[in-house]
Structures are given as structure tokens and as C-alpha cells.
N, C-alpha and C positions, 0 to 999 in steps of 0.2 A: 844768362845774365838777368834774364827778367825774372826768373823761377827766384834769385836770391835778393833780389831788388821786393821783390811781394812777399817774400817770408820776412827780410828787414822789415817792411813798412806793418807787417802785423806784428811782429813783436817789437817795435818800438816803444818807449814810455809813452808816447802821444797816445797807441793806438792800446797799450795791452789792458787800460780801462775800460774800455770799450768791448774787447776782445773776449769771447768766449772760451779759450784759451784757459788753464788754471792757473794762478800767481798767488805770488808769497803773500797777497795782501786779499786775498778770498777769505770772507768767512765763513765758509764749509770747513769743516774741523777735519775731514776727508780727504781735500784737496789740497789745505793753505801749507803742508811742505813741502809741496813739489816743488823743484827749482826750477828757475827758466833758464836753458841752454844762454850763454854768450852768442853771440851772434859769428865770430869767428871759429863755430864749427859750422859753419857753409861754407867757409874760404877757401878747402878743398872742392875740388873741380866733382861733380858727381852726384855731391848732395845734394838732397833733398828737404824737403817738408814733411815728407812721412819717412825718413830717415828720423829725421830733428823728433819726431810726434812717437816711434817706436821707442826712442829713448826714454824722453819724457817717461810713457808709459810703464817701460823695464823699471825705470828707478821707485815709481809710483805705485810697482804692483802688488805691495799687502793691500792699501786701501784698498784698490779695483777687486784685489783675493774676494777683502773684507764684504765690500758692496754687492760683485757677483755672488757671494756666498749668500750673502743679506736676501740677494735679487730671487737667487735661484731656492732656496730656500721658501721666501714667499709663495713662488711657481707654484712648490712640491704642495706646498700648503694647502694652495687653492687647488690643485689638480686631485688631490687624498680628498678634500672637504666635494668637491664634485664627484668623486669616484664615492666617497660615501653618500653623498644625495642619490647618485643612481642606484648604487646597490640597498639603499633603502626604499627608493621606491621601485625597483624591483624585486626586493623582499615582502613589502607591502603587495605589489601589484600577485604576487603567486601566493600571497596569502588568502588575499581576494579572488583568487584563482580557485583556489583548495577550498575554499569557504563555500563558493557558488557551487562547486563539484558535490561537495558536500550536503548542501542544502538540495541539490535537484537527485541526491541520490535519494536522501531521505526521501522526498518529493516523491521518485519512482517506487522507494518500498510502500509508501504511504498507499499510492494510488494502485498498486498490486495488492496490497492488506486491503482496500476497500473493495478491489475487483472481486476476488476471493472470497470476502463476507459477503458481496450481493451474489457471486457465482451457487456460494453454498444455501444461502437463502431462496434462492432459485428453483436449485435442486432439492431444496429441502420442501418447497410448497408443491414442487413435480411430482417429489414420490409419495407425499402425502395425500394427493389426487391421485396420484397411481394406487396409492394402498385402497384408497377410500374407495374408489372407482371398482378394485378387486373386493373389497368388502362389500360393496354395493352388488356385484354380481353374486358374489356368494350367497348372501340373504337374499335375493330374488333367484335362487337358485331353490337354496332351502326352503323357503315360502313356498316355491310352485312342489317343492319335495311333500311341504307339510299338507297342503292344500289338497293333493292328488291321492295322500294318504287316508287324507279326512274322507273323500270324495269317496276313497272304496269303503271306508270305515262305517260310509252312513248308508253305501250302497249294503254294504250285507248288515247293517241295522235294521235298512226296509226288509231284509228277505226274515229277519228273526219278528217283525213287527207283522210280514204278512204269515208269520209261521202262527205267530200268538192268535192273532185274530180267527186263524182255521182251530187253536185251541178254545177261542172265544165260542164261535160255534158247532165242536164238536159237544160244550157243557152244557148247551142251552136245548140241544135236541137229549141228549141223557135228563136233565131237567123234565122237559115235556114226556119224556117216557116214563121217569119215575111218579111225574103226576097223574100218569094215566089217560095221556091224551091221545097216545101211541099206544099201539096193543101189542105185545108182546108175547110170549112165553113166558109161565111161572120162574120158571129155572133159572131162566137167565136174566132176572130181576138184583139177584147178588150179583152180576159178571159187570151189568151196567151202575149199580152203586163202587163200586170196586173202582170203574174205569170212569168216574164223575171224579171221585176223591183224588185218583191220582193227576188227573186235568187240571183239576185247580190247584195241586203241590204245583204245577208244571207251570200252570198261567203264573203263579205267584213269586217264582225264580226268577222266570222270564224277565216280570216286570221290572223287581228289583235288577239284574244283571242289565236289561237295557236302559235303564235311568241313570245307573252308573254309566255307561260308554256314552251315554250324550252328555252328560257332564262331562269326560276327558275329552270329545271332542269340541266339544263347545267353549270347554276350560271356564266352567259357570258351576257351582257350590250350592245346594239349596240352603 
């Protein structure tokens, strides 16, 4: 009895202005034709207010169709425009991904191409010390070759220099014998002119042959 005595007292005219309730006299263009139940469907034993309110609704239901659709429809809206903000900035974010990937790859070929140019520059100042250093040993090789060769070169110049000089003095005693300072035999006055002339053919080869070898050893040109 109280359950229908409280549904009366809300939908009475006194209260259903008040009443959030939908009435013929709403103007929501949504709501204003819904009807309001008689009050003599609670006069059965049983009913209710969400009895009376499931009605209501069944009769109501394109609008609610209308508005849930309206409602759910917004939802999808906002839920598509968020799922596109996320997958844009996770499009963005793996682009900046791939970008940074990208840039420290270059990054690492950069720094390998410069490795490599100061590696080969490296090697390339090493072997050039190495070559130079084997060049350097070779010509202080060949020097002490040429040096050693000079050294016998001028050794057996001395022994042709102290050769000439025993011709020097074998001309100078035929000299004193031809002038008579030495006493001799007639006879053998021709043997000693004979053997004057060919001394000084001999001194006179000599000299020219060893002026030549001191000039190739000396590498000096009169």
C-alpha cells in the first residue's frame, strides 16, 4: 500500500512538474510523447514502479533507440578519434624510432669510414718508414759496398803509383849512364838507349791510365 500511495503522490499533477519523470508537456522533442500511465494500472496487487517505468520505456523505445544510438555512436567517435591519436603517435613514435636507428647507423658507418681512413693512414706512414728505413739500410749498405771498393781501388793505385815511381827511377840511372856518369860497356850503350825509350813509353801510359782511375774514383773531371 505504500509502494502505490508513493508512485500516486509522484505522478500526480501537483508533483509531475516537479518530477523528473517524462510528460506530455516536456520540451525535449525526444521525450514530449511519451504518455503517462493512469494511475489505475497499480490497482492490481503486484505492481510496481519499475513495472509502470518498463512500460513507459517499451512505448518510448525509438527515442531511447534514437538517443542510444546518438549516445553510442558519439562513444565510437571518441573511442576511433583516440585509437587514432594513439596509433598516430605511435606511428610517429616508430618513426622517431627508425629515424634515430638510422641516424646512429650512419653515425657508426661514419665513425668506421673515419676509423679506416686514420687505420690506412697509419699503415700507410708505417710502411713508408718501413720502406724508407729498408731504403736507408740498402744505401748504407751500398755506400760501405762502394766505399770498400774505392778503398782496394786506390789500394792497388798505390801499388801501380809505387810501380811508376821504380819506372821513375829505373830512367834516371839509364839517364846518368847515357851521360856518362856511369861507365859502362860500349855495347851495351844501344841495350840502355833502347831500354830508356821504352821506360818512358811505360811512365807515360802509367800516368795517363792512373789519372783516369782517380778521376772514376773520386768521380771528379779535369
Amino acid at each position: 500500500m505504500i509502494g502505490r500511495h508513493l508512485v500516486a503522490a509522484v505522478l500526480s499533477p501537483a508533483t509531475r512538474r516537479h518530477s523528473k519523470l517524462p510528460s506530455q508537456n516536456s520540451s525535449n522533442p525526444f521525450t514530449s510523447h511519451i504518455p503517462i500511465m493512469p494511475l489505475t494500472t497499480y490497482s492490481s496487487p503486484g505492481t510496481t514502479f519499475q513495472d509502470h517505468w518498463k512500460k513507459i520505456t517499451e512505448m518510448s523505445s525509438p527515442c531511447i533507440v534514437r538517443w542510444a544510438h546518438k549516445s553510442t555512436k558519439k562513444e565510437k567517435d571518441k573511442k576511433k578519434k583516440k585509437k587514432t591519436e594513439e596509433d598516430e603517435k605511435k606511428l610517429k613514435e616508430k618513426s622517431q624510432m627508425k629515424w634515430n636507428e638510422k641516424k646512429a647507423g650512419k653515425m657508426k658507418r661514419r665513425e668506421e669510414l673515419d676509423r679506416k681512413k686514420r687505420e690506412g693512414v697509419e699503415r700507410k706512414k708505417r710502411e713508408e718508414f718501413e720502406v724508407s728505413d729498408e731504403m736507408l739500410k740498402l744505401e748504407l749498405k751500398e755506400m760501405h759496398r762502394m766505399e770498400r771498393k774505392r778503398a782496394e781501388e786506390l789500394w792497388r793505385l798505390d801499388k801501380e803509383v809505387e810501380k811508376l815511381e821504380r819506372i821513375e827511377r829505373e830512367i834516371k840511372e839509364l839517364e846518368e849512364i847515357e851521360r856518362g856518369e856511369k861507365v859502362v860497356p860500349v855495347a851495351e850503350m844501344e841495350e840502355v838507349r833502347r831500354r830508356k825509350r821504352l821506360r818512358r813509353e811505360m811512365r807515360k801510359s802509367m800516368i795517363k791510365n792512373l789519372v783516369s782511375a782517380y778521376e772514376a774514383v773520386f768521380n771528379v773531371r779535369r
